[in-house]
C-alpha positions in Angstrom: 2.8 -26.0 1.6 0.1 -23.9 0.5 0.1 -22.4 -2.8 -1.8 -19.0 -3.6 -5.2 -19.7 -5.6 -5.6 -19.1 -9.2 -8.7 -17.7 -10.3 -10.4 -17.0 -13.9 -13.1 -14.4 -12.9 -13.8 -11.1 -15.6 -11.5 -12.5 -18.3 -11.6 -10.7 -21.5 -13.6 -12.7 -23.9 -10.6 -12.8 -26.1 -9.1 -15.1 -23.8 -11.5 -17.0 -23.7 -12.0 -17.9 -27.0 -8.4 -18.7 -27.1 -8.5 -22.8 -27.5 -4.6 -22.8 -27.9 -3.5 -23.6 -24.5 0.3 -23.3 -25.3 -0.5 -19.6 -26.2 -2.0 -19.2 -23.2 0.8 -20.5 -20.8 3.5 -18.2 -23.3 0.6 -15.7 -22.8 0.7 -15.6 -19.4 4.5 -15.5 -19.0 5.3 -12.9 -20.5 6.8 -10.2 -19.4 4.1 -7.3 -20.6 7.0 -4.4 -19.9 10.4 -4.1 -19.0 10.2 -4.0 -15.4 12.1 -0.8 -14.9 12.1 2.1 -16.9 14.0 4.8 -16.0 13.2 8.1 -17.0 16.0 10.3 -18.1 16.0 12.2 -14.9 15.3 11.4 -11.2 12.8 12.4 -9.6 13.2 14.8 -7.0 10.9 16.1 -3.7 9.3 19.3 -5.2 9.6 21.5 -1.5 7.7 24.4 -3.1 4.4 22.7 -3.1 3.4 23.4 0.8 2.1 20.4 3.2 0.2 20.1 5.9 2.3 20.3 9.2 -0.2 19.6 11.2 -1.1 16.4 10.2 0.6 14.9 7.4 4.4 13.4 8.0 7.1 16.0 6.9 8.5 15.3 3.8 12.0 17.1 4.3 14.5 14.8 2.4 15.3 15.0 -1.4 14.0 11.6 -2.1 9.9 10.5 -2.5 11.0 7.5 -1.6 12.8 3.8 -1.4 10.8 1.2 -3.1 11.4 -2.0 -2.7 10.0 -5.2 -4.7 10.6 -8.9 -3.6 8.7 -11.2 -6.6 8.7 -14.5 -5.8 7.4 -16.5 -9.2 9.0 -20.1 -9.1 8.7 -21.9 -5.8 9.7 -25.5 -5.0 6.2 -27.6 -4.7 4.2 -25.0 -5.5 2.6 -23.7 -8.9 4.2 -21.3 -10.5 2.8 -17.9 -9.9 1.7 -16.5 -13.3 0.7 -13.0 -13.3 2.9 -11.6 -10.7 5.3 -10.2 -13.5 2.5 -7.9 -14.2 2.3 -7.4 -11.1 5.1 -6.0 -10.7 4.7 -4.0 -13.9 2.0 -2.2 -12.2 3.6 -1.5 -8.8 6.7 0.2 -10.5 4.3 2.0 -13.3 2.1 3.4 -10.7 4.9 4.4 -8.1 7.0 5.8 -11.1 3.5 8.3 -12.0 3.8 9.3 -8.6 7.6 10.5 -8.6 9.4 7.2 -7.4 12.9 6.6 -8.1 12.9 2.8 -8.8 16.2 1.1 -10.1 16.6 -2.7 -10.9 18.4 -3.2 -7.9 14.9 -2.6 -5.6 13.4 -5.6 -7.5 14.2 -9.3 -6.8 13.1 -12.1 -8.2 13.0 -15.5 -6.9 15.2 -14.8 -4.2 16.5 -17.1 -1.3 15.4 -16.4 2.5 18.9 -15.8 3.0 19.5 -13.1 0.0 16.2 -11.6 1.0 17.3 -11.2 4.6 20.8 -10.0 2.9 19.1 -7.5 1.3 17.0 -5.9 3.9 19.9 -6.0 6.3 22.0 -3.9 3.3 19.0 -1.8 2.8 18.7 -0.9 6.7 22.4 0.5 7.0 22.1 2.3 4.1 21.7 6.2 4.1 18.4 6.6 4.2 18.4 10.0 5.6 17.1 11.5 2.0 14.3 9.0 2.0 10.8 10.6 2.9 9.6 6.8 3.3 9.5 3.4 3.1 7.4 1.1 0.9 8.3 -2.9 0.5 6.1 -5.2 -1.2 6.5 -8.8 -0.7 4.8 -11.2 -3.4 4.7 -14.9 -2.8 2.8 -18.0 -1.6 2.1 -18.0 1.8 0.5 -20.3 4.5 -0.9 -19.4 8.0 0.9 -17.9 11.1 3.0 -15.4 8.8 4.8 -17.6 7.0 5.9 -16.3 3.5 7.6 -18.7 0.9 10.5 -18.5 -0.6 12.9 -20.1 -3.2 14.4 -22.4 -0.3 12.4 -22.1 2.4 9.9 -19.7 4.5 10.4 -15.9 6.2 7.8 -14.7 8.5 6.1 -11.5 8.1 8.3 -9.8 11.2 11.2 -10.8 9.8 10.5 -8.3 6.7 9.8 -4.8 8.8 11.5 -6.0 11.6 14.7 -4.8 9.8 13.6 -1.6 9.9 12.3 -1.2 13.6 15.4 0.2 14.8 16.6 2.4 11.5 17.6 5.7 12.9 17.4 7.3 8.9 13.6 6.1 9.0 12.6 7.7 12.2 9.5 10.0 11.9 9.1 8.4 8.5 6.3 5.8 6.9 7.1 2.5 6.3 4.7 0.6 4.5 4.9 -3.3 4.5 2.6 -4.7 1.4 2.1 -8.6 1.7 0.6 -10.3 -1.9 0.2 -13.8 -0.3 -2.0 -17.0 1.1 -2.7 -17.0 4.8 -4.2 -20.7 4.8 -6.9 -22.0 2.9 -10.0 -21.0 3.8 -12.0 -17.9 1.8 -14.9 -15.9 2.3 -18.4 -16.1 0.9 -21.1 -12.8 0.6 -23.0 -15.0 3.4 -20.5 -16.3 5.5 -21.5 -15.2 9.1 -18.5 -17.7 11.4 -15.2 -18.0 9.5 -14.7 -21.5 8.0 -12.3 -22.6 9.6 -10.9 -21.6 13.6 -8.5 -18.9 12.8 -7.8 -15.6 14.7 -7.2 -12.7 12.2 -4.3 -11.3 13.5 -2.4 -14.0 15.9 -0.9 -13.4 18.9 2.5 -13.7 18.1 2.4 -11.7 14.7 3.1 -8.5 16.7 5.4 -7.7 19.0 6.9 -5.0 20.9 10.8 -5.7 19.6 9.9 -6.0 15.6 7.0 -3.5 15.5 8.1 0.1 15.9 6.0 3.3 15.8 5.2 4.5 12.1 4.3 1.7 10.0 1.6 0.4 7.9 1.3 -3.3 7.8 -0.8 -4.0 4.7 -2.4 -8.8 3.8 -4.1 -8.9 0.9 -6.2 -11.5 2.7 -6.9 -12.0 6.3 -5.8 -15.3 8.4 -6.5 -18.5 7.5 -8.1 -17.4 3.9 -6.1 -17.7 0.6 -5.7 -14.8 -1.8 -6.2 -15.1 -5.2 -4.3 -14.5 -8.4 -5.6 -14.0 -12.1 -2.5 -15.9 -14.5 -2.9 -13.0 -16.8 -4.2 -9.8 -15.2 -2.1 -10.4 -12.1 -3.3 -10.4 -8.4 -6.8 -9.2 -7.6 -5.5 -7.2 -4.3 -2.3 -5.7 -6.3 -4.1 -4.6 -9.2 -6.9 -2.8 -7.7 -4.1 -0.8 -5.1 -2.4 0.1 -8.3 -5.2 1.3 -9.5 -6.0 3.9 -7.1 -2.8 4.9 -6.1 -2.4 5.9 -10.0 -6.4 7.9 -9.9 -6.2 8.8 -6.1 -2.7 9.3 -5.2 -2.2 12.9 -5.8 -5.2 13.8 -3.8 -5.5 11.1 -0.8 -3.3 9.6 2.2 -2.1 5.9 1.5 -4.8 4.6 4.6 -7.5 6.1 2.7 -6.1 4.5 -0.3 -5.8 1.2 0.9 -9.4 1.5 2.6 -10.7 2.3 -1.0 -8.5 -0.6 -2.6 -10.2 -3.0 0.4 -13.5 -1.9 -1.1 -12.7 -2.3 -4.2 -11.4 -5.8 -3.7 -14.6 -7.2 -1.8 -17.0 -5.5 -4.0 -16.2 -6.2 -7.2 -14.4 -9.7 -7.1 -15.4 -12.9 -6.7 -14.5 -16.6 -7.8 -16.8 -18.8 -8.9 -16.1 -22.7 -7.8 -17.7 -26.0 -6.7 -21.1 -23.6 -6.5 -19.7 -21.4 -3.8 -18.9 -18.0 -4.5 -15.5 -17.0 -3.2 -14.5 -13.7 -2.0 -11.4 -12.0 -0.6 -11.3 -9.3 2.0 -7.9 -7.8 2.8 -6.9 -6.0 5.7 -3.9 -3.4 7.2 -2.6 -2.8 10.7 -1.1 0.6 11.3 1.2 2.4 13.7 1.0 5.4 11.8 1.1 9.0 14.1 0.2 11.3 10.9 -1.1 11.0 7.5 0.9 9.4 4.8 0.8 10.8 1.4 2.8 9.8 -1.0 4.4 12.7 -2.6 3.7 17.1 -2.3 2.2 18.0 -6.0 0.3 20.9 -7.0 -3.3 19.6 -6.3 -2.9 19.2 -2.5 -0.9 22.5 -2.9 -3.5 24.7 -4.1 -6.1 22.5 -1.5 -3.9 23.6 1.6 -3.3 27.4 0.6 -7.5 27.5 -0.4 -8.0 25.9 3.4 -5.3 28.1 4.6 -6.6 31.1 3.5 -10.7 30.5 4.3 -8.7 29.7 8.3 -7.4 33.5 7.7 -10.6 34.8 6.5 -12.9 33.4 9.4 -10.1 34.8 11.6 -10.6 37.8 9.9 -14.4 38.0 9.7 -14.3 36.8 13.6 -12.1 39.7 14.6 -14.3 42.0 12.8 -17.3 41.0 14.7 -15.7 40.8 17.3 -14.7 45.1 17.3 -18.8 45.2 16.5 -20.2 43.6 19.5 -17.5 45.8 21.4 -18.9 48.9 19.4 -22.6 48.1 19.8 -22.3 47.2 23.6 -20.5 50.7 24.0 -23.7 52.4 22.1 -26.2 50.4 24.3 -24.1 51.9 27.3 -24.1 55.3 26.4 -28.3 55.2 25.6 -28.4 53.7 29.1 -26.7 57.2 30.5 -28.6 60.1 31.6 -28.6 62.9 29.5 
């Protein structure tokens, strides 16, 4: 069983000069928040900010969203995975900023494949038909060919948006599928030309035509056969950088761009340091997706849309006028071409 890697890279010199390594293992498991907190009122869909219905999924429900966390931190044979509390932290800090109801019955914690399954299952029949999307993040060890580890066993990626394939409430609707987790052992360098080891990136069997339906965003924080890597304070590298620009970028740009930018991000300005090899990680998505997926109307794509809208009207304008001209100067040219 392969654990996720643990990495030390850009840590505060603080902790570093920390020699007290009790403090640091209390340190790192700590919870840094309280996981959820609700604000007094939920948030709703604000329908008066206008969206582009062109090209942008509708958004007609009352709901931003369902948000769902699985946090797996204590796993049989493997190390324990410090850091994923804040993690999760992040997720519901970020998601929360951007208008998501999240209670603390969309967050598990060490959960068995068969309660996670349970869950999913529950979450599938549920009415759903208020929910503008669907966003799950799985956080775990992992190991190659999908596999995703859990308190008593393993789940394969399918087996997590496979649920949803077939939910009638979720039709026309995102569904984003985030995976924080190992997929083998290998890494990649800044030189690296041939992988290290023979693995396809995507294998054949990951997709198929019965578990993936139209409308979804399948998002590895690492691609096959290469491990991901975790900080034990300052969480996962992949997580924390997706947080990041969801919370600066979310208001403005569509959750592919996003997650372009957070693969950027992650590949540019990471790296771990080990046995003289410089380590990097380079995540990846795979996406059904018909339209663009934003993750919530606000006032800032509002005024963006009415400012585009109204330069369409202008030109349309402008174009009509010249139009009238050209009619008005051929009909001149044609009366000085007449005989007088």
């Amino acid at each position: 069983m392969l654990a996720e890697t643990d990495t030390s890279p850009f840590t505060p010199q603080s902790y570093e000069e920390q020699n007290d390594d009790v403090f640091q293992e209390t340190l790192a498991a700590t919870t840094l928040i309280q996981y959820v907190q609700q604000p007094q009122k939920k948030f709703v869909e604000r329908h008066q900010y206008a969206i582009d219905d062109k090209f942008e999924y509708h958004r007609n429900g009352n709901d931003q969203g369902l948000v769902l966390i699985f946090n797996q931190e204590n796993i049989p044979g493997c190390k324990v995975r410090r850091g994923s509390r804040r993690d999760v932290n992040e997720i519901v800090e970020c998601l929360q900023r951007q208008g998501f109801n999240i209670d603390d019955d969309c967050i598990m914690t060490d959960g068995t494949a068969k309660e996670i399954t349970a869950k999913l299952k529950e979450v599938s029949e549920m009415d759903l038909s208020q929910r503008n999307c669907l966003i799950i993040f799985i956080l775990t060890h992992g190991d190659e060919l999908e596999k995703l580890h859990t308190k008593d066993g393993d789940l394969r990626t399918w087996e997590i948006w496979g649920a949803f394939a077939r939910c009638k409430d979720l039709n026309n609707k995102p569904k984003m599928f985030i995976f924080q987790a190992c997929k083998g052992e290998s890494y990649t360098t800044p030189n690296t030309v041939e992988p290290l080891s023979a693995s396809k990136i995507v294998p054949y069997r990951t997709f198929s035509t019965n578990q993936v339906g139209p409308d979804m965003l399948i998002v590895y924080s690492t691609i096959e056969g290469n491990v991901s890597f975790r900080h034990p304070l300052s969480g996962s590298w992949f997580i924390q950088e997706l947080c990041k620009n969801f919370t600066a970028y979310g208001r403005r740009d569509d959750v592919v761009s996003l997650v372009i930018r957070t693969t950027k991000c992650v590949c540019g300005n990471y790296y771990h340091y080990e046995d003289h090899t410089e380590m990097k990680q380079m995540p990846m998505f795979v996406s059904t997706l018909s339209k663009k997926f934003y993750l919530n109307r606000n006032k800032d794509r509002d005024m963006l849309i009415r400012v585009l809208d109204s330069n369409e009207k202008i030109l349309d304008l402008l174009k009509g006028i010249k139009d009238k001209l050209d009619k008005l100067q051929v009909k001149e040219e044609e009366k000085k071409k007449k005989p007088t």
